[in-house]
C-alpha positions in Angstrom: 0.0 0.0 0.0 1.5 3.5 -1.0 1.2 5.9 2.4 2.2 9.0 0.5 -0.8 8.7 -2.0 -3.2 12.1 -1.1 -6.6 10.4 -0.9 -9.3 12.4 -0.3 -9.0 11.4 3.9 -5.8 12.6 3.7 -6.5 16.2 2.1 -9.4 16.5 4.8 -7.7 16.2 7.8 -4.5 17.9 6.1 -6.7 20.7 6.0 -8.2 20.7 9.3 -4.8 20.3 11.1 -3.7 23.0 9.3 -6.3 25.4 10.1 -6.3 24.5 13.6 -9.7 23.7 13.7 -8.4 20.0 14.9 -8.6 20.4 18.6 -12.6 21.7 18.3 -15.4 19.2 18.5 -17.1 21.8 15.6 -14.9 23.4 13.3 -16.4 26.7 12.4 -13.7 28.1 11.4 -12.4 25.4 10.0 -11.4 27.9 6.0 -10.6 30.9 8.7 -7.3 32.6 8.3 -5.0 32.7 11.5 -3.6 35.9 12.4 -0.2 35.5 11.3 0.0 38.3 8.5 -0.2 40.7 11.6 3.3 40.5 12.2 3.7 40.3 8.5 7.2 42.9 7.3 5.8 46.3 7.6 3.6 45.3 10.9 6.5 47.1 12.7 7.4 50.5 13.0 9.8 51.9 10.2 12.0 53.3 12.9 12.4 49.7 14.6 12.9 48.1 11.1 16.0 50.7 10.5 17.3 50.2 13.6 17.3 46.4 13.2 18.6 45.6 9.8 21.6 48.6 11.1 22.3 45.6 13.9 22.4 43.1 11.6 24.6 44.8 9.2 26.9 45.3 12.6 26.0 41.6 13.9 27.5 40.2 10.4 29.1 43.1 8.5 29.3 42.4 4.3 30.0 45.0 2.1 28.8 43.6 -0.5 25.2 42.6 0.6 23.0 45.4 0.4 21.2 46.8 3.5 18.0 45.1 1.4 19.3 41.4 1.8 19.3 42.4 5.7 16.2 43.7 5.4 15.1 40.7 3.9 16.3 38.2 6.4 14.1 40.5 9.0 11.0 40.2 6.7 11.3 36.4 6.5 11.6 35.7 10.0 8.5 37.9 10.4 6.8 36.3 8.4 7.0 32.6 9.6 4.4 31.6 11.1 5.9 29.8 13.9 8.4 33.0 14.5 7.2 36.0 13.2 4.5 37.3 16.6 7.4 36.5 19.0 9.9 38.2 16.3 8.5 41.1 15.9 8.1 41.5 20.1 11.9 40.8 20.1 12.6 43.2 17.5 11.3 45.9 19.2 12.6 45.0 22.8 16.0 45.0 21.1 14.9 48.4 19.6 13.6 49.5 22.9 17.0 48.4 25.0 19.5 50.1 22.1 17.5 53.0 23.0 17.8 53.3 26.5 21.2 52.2 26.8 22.7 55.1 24.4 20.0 57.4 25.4 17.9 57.2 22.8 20.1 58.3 20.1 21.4 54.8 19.2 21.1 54.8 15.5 22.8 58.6 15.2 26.0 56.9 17.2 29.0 55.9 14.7 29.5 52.3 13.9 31.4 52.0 17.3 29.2 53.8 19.7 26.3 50.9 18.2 28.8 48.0 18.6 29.1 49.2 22.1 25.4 49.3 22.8 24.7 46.2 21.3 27.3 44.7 23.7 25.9 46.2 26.8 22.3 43.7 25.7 24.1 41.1 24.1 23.4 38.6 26.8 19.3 39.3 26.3 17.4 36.3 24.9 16.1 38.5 22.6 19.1 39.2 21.4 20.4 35.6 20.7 17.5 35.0 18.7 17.7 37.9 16.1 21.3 37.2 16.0 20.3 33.2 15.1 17.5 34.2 13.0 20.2 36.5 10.9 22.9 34.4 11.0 20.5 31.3 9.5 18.9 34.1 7.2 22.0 35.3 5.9 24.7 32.3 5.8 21.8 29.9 4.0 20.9 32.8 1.5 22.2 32.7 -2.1 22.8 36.4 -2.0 26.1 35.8 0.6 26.8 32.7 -1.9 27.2 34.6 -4.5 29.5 36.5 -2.5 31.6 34.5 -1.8 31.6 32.3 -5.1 29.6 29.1 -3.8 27.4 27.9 -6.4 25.0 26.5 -4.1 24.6 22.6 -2.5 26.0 20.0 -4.8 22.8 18.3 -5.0 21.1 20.5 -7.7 24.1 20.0 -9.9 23.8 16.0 -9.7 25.8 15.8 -7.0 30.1 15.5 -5.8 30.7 12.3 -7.9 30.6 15.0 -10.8 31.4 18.5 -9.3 33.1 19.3 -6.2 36.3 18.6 -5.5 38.2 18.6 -8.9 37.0 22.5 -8.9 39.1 23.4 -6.1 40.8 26.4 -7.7 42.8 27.9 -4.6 45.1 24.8 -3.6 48.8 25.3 -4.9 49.0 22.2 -7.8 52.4 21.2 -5.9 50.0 19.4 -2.9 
């Protein structure tokens, strides 16, 4: 018997797991949307948004990534589902504590002054995870790839047994 066949059974209760109706004895709102676009990119404050993608710039400095790829890595957190409400709250606590701790002038300091303030809350939970949601974001994106000349995973281009390690480029031939 094939288990990954989609019978009809198996779209129903897809469907109702995924609206979270599942848990209801009724589901009446079984085709509802959940509230997740609420902390959709642009469901913050521009000032916040600014501020944050300026800390990831300083958390993992690139020149040649745009402030937009940043930006981007926010905007994806935010919008996962699972992430994006507490993101957003984290955001702007990170926002919040960059303010107070440099007076609230934190994004008119140089590059130092900031590096200094970020220090000062870098033992926050808050901070750890918009550090880990920009280092994933960034590190697993093809725009750093390019940067740095990786073509992408192996897999896509039918694997090592034909690509890899005979294009090693930067090894002295004498080795």
């Amino acid at each position: 018997m094939n288990h990954n066949r989609m019978t009809r059974r198996r779209f129903v209760v897809s469907v109702i797991a995924l609206s979270g109706a599942a848990g209801s004895a009724m589901a009446p709102g079984l085709f509802e949307s959940s509230l997740a676009w609420a902390a959709s990119p642009g469901r913050i404050d521009e000032d916040v948004r600014r501020a944050m993608v300026r800390m990831a710039r300083l958390l993992y400095p690139h020149d040649a990534l745009p402030d937009q790829v940043y930006a981007d890595v926010l905007d994806q957190a935010l919008s996962d589902v699972a992430a994006g409400p507490d993101f957003a709250r984290q955001l702007e606590e990170a926002n919040a504590a960059l303010a107070k701790v440099s007076a609230g002038a934190w994004q008119d300091l140089d590059a130092a002054g900031q590096a200094e303030a970020m220090r000062a809350i870098e033992t926050e939970p808050y901070f750890a995870a918009i550090r880990n949601h920009v280092q994933a974001g960034i590190y697993n994106g093809s725009a750093f790839w390019k940067q740095v000349g990786y073509p992408g995973p192996s897999k896509d281009f039918g694997g090592y047994l034909h690509r890899g390690a005979g294009e090693i480029d930067w090894l002295p031939e004498d080795l």
